[in-house]
PDB file of N, CA, C and O in Angstrom, chain B, residues numbered from 101:
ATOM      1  N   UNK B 101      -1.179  56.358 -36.119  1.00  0.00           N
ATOM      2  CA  UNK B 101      -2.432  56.835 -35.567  1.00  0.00           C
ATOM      3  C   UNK B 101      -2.122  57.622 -34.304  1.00  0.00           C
ATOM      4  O   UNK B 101      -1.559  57.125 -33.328  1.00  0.00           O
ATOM      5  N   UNK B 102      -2.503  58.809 -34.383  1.00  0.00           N
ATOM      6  CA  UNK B 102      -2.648  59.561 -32.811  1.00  0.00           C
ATOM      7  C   UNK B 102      -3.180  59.130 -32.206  1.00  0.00           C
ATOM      8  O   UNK B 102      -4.169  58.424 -32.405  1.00  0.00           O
ATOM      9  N   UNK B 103      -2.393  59.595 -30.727  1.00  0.00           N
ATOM     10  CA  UNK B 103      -2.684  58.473 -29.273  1.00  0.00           C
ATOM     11  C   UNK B 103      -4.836  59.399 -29.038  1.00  0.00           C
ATOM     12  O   UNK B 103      -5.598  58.860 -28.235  1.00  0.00           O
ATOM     13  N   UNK B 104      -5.096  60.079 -29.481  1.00  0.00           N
ATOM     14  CA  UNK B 104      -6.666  60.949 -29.203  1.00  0.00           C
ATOM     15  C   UNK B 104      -7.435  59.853 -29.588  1.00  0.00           C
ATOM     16  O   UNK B 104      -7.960  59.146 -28.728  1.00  0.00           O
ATOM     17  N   UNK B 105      -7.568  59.621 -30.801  1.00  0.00           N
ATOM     18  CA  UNK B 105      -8.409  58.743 -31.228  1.00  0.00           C
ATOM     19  C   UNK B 105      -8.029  57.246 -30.660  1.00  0.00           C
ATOM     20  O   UNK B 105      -9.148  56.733 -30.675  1.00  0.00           O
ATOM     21  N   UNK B 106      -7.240  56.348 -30.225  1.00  0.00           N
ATOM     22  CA  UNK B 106      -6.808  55.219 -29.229  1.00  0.00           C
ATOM     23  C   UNK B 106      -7.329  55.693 -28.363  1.00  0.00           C
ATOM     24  O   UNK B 106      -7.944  54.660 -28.099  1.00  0.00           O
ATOM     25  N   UNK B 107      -7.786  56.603 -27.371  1.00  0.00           N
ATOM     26  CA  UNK B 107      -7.797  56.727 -26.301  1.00  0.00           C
ATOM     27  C   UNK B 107      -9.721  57.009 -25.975  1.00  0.00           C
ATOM     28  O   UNK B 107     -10.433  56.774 -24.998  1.00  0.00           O
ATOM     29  N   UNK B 108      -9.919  57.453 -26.987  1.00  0.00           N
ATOM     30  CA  UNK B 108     -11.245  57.628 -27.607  1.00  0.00           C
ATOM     31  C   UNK B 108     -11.740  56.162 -27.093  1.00  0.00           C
ATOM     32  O   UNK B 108     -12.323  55.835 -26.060  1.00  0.00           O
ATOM     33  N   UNK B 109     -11.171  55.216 -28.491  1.00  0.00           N
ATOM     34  CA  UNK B 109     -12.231  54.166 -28.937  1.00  0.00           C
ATOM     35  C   UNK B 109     -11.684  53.404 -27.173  1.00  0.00           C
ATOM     36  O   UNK B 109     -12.613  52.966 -26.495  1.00  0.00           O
ATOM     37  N   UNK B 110     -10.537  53.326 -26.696  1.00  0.00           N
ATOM     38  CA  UNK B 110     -10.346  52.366 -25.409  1.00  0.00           C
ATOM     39  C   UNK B 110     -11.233  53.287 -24.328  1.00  0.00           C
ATOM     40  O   UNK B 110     -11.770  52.554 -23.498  1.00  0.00           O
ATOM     41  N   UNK B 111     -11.489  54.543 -24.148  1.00  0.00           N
ATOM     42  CA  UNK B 111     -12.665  54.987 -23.005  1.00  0.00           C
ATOM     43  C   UNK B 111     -14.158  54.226 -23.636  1.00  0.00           C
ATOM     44  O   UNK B 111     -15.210  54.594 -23.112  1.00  0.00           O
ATOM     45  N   UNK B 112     -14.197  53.601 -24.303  1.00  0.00           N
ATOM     46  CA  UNK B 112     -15.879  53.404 -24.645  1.00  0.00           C
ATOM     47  C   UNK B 112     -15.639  51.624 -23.804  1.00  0.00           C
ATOM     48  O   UNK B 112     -16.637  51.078 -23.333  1.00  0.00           O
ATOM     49  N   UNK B 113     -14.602  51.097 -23.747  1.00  0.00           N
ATOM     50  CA  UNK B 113     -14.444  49.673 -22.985  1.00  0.00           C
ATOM     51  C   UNK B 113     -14.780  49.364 -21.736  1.00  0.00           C
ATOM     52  O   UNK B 113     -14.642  50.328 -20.983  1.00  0.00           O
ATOM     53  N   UNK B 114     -15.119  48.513 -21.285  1.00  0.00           N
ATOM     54  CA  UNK B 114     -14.861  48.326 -19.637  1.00  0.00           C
ATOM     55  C   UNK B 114     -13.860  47.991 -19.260  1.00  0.00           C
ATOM     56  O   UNK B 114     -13.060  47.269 -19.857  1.00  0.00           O
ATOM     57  N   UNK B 115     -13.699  48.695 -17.702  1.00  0.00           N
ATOM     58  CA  UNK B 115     -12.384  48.505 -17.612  1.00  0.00           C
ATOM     59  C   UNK B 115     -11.906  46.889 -17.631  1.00  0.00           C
ATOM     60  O   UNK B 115     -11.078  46.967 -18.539  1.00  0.00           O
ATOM     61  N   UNK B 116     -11.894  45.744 -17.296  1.00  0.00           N
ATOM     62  CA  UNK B 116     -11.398  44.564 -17.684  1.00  0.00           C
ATOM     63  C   UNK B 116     -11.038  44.622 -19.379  1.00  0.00           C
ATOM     64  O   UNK B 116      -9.973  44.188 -19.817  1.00  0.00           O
ATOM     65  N   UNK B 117     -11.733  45.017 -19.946  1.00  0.00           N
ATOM     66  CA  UNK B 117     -11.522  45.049 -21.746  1.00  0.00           C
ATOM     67  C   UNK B 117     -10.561  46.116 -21.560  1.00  0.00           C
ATOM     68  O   UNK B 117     -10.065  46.175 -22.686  1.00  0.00           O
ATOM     69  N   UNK B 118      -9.997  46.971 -20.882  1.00  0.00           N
ATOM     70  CA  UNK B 118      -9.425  47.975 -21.150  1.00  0.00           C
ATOM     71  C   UNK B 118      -7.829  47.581 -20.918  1.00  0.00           C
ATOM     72  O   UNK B 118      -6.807  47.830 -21.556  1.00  0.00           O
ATOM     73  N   UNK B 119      -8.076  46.931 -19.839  1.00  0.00           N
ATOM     74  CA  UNK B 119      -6.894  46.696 -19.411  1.00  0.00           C
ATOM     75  C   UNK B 119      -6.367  45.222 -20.322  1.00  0.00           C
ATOM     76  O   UNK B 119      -5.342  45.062 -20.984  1.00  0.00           O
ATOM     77  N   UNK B 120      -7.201  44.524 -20.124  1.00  0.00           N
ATOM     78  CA  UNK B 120      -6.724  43.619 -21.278  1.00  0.00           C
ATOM     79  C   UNK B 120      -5.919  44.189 -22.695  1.00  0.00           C
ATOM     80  O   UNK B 120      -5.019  43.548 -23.237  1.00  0.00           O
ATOM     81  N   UNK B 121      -6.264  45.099 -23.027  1.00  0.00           N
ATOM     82  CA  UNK B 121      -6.312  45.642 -24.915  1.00  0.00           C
ATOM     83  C   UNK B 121      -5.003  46.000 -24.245  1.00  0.00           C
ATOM     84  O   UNK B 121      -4.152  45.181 -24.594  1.00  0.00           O
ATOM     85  N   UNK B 122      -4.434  47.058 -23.280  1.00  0.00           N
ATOM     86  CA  UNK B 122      -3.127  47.620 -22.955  1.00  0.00           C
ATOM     87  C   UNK B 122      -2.503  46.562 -22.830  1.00  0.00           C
ATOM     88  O   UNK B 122      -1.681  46.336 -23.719  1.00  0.00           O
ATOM     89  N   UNK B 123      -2.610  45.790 -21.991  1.00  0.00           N
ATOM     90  CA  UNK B 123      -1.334  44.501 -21.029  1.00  0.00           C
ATOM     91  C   UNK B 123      -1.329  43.890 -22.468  1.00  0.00           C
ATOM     92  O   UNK B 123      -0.230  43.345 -22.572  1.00  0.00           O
ATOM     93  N   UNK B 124      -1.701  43.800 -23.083  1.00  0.00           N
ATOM     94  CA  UNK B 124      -1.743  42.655 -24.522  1.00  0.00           C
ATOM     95  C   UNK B 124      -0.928  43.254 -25.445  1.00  0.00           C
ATOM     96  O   UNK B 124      -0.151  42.589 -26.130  1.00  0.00           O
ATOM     97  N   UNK B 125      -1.024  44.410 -25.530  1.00  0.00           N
ATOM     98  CA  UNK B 125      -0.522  45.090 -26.772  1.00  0.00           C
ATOM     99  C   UNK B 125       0.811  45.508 -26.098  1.00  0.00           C
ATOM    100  O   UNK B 125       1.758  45.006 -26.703  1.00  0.00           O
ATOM    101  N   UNK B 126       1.217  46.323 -24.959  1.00  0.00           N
ATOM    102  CA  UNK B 126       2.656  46.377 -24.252  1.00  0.00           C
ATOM    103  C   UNK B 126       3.332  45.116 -23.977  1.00  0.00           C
ATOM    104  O   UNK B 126       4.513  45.153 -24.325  1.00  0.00           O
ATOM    105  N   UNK B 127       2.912  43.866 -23.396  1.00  0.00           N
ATOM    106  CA  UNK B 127       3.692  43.137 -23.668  1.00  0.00           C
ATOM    107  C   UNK B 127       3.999  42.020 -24.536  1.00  0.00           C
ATOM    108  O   UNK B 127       4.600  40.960 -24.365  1.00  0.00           O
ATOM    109  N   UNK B 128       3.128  42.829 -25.994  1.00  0.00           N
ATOM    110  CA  UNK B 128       3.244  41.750 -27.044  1.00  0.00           C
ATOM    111  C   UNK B 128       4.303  42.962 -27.845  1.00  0.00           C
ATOM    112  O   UNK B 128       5.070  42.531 -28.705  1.00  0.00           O
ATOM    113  N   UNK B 129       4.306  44.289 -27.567  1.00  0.00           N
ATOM    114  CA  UNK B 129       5.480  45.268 -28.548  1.00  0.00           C
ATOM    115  C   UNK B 129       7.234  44.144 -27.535  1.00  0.00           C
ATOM    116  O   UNK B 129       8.203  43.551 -28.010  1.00  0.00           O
ATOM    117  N   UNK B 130       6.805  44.377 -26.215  1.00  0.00           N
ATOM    118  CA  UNK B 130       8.290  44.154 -25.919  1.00  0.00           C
ATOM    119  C   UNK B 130       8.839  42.667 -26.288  1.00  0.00           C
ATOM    120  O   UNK B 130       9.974  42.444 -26.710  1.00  0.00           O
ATOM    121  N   UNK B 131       7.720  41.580 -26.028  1.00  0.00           N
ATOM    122  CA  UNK B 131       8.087  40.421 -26.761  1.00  0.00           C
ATOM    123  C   UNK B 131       8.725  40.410 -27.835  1.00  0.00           C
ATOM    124  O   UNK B 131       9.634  39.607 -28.043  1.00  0.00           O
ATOM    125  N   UNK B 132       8.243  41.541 -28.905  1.00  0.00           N
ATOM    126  CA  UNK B 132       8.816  41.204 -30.222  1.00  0.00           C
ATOM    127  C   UNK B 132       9.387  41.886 -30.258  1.00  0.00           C
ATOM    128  O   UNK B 132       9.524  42.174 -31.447  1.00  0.00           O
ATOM    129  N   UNK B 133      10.124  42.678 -29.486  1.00  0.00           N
ATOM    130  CA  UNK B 133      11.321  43.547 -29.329  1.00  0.00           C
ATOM    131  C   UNK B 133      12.313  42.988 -29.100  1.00  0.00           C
ATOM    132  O   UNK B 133      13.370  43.284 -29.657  1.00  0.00           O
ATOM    133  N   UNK B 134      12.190  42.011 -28.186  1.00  0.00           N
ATOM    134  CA  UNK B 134      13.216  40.714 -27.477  1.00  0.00           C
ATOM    135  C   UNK B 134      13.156  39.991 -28.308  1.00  0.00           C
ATOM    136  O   UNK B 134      14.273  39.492 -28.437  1.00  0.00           O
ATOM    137  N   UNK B 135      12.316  39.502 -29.177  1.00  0.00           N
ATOM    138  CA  UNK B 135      12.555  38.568 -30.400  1.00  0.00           C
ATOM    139  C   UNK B 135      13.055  38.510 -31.303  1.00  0.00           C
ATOM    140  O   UNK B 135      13.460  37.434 -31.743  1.00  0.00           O
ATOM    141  N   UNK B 136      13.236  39.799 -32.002  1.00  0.00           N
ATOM    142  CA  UNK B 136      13.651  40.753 -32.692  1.00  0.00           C
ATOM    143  C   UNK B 136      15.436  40.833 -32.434  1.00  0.00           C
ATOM    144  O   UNK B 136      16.308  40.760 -33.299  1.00  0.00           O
ATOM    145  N   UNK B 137      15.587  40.994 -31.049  1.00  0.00           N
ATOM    146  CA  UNK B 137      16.723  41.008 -30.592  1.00  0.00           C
ATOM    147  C   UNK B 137      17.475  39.492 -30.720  1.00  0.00           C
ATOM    148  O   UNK B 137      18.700  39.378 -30.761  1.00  0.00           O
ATOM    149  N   UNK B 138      17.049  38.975 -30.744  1.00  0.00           N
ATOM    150  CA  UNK B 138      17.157  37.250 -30.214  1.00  0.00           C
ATOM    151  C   UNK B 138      17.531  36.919 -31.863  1.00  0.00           C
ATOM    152  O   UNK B 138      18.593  36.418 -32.231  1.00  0.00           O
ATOM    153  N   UNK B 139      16.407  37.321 -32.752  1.00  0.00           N
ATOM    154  CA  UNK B 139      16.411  36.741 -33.959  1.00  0.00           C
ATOM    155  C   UNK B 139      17.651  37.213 -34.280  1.00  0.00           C
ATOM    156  O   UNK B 139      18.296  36.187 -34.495  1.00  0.00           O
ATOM    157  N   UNK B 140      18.365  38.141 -34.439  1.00  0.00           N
ATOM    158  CA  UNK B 140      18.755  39.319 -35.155  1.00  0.00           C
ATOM    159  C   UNK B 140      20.197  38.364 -34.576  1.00  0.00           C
ATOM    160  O   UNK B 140      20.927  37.848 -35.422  1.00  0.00           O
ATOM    161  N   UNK B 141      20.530  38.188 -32.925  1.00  0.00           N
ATOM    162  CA  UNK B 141      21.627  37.592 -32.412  1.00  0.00           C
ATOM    163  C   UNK B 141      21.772  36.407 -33.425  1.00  0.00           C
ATOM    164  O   UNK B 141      22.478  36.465 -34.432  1.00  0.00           O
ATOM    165  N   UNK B 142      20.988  35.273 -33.026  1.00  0.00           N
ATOM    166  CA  UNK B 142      21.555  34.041 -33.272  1.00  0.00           C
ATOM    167  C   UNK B 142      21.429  33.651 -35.049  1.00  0.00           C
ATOM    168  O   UNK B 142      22.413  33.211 -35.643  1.00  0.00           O
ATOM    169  N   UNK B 143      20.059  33.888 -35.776  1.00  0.00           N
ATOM    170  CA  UNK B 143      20.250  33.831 -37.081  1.00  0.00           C
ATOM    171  C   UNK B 143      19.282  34.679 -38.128  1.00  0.00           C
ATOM    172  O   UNK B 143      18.135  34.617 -38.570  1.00  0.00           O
ATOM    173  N   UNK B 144      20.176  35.308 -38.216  1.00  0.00           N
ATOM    174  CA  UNK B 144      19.505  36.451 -39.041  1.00  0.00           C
ATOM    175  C   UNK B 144      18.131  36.454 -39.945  1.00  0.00           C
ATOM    176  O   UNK B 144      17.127  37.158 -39.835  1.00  0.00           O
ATOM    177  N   UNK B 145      18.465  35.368 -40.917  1.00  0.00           N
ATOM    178  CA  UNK B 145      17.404  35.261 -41.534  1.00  0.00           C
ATOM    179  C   UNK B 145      15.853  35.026 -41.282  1.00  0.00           C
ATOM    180  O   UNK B 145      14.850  35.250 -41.960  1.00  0.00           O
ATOM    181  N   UNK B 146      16.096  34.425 -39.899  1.00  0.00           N
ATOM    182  CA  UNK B 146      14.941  33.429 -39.295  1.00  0.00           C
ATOM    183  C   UNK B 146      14.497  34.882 -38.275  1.00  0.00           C
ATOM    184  O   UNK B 146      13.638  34.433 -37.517  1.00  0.00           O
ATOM    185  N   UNK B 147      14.636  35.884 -38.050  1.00  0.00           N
ATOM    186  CA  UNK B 147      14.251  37.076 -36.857  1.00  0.00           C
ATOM    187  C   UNK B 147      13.072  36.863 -37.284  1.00  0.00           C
ATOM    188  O   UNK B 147      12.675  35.870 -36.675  1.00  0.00           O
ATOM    189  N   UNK B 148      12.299  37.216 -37.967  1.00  0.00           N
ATOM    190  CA  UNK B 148      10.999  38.105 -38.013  1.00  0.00           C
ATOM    191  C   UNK B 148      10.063  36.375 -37.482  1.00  0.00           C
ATOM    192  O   UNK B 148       8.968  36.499 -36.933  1.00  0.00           O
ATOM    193  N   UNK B 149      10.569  35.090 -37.695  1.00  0.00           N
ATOM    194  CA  UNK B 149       9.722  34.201 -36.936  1.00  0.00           C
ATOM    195  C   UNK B 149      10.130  34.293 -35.567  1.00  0.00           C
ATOM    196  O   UNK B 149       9.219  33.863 -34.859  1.00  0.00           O
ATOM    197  N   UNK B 150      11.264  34.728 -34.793  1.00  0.00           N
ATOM    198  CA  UNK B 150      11.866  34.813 -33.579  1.00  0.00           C
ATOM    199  C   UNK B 150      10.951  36.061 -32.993  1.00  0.00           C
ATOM    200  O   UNK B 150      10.650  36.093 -31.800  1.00  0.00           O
ATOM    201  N   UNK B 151      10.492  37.184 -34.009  1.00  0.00           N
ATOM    202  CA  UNK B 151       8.797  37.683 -33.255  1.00  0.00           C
ATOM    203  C   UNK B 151       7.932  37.572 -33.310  1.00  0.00           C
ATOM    204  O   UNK B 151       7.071  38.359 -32.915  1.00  0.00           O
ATOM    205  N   UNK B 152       7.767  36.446 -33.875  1.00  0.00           N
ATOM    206  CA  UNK B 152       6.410  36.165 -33.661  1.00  0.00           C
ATOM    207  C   UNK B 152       6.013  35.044 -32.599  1.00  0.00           C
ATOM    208  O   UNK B 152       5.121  35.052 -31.750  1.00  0.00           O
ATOM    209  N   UNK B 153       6.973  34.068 -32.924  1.00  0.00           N
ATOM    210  CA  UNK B 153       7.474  33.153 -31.356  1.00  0.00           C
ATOM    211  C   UNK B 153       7.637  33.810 -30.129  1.00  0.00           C
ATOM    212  O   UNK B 153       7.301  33.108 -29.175  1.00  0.00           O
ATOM    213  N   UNK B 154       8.048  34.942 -29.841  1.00  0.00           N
ATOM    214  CA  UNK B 154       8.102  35.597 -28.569  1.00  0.00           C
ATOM    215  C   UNK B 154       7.028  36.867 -28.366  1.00  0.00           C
ATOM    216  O   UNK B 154       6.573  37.190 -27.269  1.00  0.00           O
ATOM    217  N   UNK B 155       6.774  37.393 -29.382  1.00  0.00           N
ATOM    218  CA  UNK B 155       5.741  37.964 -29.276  1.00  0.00           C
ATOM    219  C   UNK B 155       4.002  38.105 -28.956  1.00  0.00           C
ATOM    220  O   UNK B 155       3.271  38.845 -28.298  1.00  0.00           O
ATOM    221  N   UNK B 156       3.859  36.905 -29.862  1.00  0.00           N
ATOM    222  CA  UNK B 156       2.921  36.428 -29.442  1.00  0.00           C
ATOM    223  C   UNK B 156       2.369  35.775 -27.878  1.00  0.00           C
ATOM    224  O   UNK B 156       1.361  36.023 -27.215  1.00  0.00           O
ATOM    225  N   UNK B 157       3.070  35.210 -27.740  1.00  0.00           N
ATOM    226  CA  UNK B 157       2.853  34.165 -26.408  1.00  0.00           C
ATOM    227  C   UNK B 157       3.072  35.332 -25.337  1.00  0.00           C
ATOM    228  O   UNK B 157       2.465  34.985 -24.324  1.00  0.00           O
ATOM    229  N   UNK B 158       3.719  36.634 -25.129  1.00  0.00           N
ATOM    230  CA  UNK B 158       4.089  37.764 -24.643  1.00  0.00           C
ATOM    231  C   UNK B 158       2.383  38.201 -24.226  1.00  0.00           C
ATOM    232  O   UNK B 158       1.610  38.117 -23.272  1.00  0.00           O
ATOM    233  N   UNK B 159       2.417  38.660 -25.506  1.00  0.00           N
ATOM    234  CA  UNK B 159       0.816  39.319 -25.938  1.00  0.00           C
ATOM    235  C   UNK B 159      -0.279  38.896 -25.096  1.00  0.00           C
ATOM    236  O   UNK B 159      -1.096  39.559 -24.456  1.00  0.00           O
ATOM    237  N   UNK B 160      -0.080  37.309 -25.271  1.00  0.00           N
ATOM    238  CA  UNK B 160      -1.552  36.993 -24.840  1.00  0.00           C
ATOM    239  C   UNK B 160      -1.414  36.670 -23.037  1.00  0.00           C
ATOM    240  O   UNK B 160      -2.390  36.998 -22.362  1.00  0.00           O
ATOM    241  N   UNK B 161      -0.324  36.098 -22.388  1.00  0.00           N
ATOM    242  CA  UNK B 161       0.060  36.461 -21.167  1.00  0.00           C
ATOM    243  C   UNK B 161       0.023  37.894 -20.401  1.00  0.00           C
ATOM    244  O   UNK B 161       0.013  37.919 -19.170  1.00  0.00           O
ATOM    245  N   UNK B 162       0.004  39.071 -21.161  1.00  0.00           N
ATOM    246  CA  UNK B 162      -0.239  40.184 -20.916  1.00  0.00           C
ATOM    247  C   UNK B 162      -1.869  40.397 -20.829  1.00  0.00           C
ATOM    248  O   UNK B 162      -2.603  40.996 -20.043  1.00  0.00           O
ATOM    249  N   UNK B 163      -2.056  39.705 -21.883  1.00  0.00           N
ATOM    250  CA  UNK B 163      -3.842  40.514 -22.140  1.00  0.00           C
ATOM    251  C   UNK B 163      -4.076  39.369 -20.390  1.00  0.00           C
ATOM    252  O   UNK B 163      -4.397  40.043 -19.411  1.00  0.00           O
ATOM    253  N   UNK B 164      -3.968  38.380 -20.233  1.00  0.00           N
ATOM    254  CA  UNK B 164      -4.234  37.536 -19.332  1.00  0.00           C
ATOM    255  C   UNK B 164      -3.968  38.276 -18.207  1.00  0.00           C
ATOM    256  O   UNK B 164      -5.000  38.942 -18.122  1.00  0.00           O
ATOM    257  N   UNK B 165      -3.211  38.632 -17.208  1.00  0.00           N
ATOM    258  CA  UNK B 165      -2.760  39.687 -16.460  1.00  0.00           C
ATOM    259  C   UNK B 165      -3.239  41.145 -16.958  1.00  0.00           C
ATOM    260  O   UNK B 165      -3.295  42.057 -16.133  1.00  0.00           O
ATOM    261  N   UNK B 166      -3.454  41.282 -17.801  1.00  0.00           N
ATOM    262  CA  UNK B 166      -4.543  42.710 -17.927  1.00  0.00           C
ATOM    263  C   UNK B 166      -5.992  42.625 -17.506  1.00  0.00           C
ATOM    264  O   UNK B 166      -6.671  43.306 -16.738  1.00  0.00           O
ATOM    265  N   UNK B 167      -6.245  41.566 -18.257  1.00  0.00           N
ATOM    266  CA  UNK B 167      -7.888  41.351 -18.081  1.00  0.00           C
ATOM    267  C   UNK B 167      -7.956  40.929 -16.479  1.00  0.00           C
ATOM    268  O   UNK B 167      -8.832  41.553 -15.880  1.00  0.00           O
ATOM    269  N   UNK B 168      -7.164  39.944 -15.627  1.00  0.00           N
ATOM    270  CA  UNK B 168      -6.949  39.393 -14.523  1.00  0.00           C
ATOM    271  C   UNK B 168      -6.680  40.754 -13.081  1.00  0.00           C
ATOM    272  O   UNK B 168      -6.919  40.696 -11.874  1.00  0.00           O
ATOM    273  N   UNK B 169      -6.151  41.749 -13.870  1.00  0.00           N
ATOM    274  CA  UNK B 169      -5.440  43.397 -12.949  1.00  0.00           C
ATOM    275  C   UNK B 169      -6.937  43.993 -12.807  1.00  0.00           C
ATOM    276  O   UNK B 169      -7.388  44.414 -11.742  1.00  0.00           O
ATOM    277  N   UNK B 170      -7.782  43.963 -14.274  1.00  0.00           N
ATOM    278  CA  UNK B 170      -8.878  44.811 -14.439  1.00  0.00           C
ATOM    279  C   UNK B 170     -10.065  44.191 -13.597  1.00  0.00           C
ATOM    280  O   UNK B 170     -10.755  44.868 -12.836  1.00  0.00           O
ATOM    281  N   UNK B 171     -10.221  42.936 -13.795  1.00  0.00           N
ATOM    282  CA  UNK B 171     -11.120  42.486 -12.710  1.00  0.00           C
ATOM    283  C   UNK B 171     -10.990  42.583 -11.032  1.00  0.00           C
ATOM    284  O   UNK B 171     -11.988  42.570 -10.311  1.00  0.00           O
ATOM    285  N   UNK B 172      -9.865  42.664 -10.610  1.00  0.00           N
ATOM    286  CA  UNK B 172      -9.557  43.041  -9.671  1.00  0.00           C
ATOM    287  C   UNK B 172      -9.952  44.324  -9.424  1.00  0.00           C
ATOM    288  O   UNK B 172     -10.920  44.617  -8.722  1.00  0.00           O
ATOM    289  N   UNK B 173      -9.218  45.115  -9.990  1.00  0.00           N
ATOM    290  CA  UNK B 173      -9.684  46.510 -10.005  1.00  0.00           C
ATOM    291  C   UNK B 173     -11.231  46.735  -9.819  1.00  0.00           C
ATOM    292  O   UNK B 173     -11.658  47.436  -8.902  1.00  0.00           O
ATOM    293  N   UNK B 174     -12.105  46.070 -10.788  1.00  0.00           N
ATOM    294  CA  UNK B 174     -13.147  46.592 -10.468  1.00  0.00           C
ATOM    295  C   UNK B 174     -14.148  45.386  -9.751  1.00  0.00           C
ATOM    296  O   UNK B 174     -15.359  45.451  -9.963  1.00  0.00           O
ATOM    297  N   UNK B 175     -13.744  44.589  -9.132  1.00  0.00           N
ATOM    298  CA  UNK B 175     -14.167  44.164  -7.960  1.00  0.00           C
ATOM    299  C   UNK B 175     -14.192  44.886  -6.699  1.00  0.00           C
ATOM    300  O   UNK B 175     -15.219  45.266  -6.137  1.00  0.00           O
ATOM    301  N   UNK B 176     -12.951  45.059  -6.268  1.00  0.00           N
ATOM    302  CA  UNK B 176     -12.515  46.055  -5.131  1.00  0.00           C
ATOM    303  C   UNK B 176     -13.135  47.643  -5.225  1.00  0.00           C
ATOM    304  O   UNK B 176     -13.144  48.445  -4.292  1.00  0.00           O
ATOM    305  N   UNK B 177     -13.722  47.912  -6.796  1.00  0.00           N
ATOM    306  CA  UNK B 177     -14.337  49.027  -6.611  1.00  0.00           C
ATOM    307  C   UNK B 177     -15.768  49.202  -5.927  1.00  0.00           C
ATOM    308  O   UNK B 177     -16.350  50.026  -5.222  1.00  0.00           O
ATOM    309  N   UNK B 178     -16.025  47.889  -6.563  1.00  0.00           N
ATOM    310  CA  UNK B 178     -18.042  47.891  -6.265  1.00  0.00           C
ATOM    311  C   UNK B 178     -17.557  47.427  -4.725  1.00  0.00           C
ATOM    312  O   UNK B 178     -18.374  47.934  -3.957  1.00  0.00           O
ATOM    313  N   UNK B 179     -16.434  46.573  -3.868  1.00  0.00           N
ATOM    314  CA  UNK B 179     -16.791  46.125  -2.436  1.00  0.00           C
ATOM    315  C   UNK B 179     -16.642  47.293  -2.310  1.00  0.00           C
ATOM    316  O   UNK B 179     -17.726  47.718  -1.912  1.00  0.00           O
ATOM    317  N   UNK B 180     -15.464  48.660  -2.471  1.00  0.00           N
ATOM    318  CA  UNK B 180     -15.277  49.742  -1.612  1.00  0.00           C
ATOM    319  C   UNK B 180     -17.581  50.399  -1.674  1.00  0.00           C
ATOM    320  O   UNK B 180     -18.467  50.562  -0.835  1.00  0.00           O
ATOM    321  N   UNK B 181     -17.462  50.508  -3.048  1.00  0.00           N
ATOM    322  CA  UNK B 181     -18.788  50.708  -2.972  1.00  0.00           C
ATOM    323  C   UNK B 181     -19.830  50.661  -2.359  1.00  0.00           C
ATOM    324  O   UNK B 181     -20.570  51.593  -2.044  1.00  0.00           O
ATOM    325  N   UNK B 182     -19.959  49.277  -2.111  1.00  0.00           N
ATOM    326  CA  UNK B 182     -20.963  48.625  -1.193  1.00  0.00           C
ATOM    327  C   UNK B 182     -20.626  48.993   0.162  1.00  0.00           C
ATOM    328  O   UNK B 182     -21.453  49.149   1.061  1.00  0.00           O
ATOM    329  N   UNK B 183     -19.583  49.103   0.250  1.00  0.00           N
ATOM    330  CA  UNK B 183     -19.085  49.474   2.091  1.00  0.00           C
ATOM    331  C   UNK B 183     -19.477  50.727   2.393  1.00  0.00           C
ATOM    332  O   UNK B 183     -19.598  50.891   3.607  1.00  0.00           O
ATOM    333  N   UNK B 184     -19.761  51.835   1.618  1.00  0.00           N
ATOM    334  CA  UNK B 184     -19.793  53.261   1.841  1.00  0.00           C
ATOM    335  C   UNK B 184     -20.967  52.937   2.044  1.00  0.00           C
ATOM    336  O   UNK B 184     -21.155  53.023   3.257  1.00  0.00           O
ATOM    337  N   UNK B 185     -22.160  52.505   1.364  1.00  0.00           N
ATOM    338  CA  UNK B 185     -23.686  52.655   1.355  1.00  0.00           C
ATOM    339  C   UNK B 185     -23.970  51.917   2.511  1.00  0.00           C
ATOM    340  O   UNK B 185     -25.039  52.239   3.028  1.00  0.00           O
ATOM    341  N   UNK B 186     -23.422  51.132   3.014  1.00  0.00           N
ATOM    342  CA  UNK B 186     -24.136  50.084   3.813  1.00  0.00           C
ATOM    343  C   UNK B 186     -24.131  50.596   5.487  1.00  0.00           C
ATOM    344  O   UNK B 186     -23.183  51.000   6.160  1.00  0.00           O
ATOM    345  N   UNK B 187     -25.278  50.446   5.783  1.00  0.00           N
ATOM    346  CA  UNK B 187     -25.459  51.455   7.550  1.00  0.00           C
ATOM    347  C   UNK B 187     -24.338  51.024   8.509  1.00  0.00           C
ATOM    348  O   UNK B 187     -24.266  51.517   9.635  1.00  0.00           O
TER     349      UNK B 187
END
């Protein structure tokens, strides 16, 4: 899938959903990249459960720190906000 249409359907999110969907999905590819790696080292046959064991748990620690970055983010937007308007 072209990155146009991803980028499409993730501008219609808020940013907390936005950042979640990224941090989740980048560090659930490298999890199972390292798992992948891991599997592949110690026993071959067994890799593709060695990504899903590291991948997963990757994934959702990411979306956690995504969604956790994004609320931040747009907390600090509405205080900068509120600070400009206020006499």
């Amino acid at each position: 899938m072209p990155v146009g249409p991803i980028a499409v359907r993730l501008s219609h999110l808020t940013l907390p959903a936005r950042w979640t969907v990224v941090g989740a999905a980048s560090a659930g590819v490298i999890g199972a990249i390292v798992g992948l790696v891991v599997g592949l080292r110690v026993y071959t046959p067994t890799a593709p459960f060695a990504v899903v064991q590291l991948g997963l748990p990757a994934a959702i620690v990411g979306g956690v720190i995504g969604f956790t970055a994004g609320l931040i983010v747009t907390a600090s937007r509405r205080i900068k906000r509120n600070d400009t308007h206020s006499p």
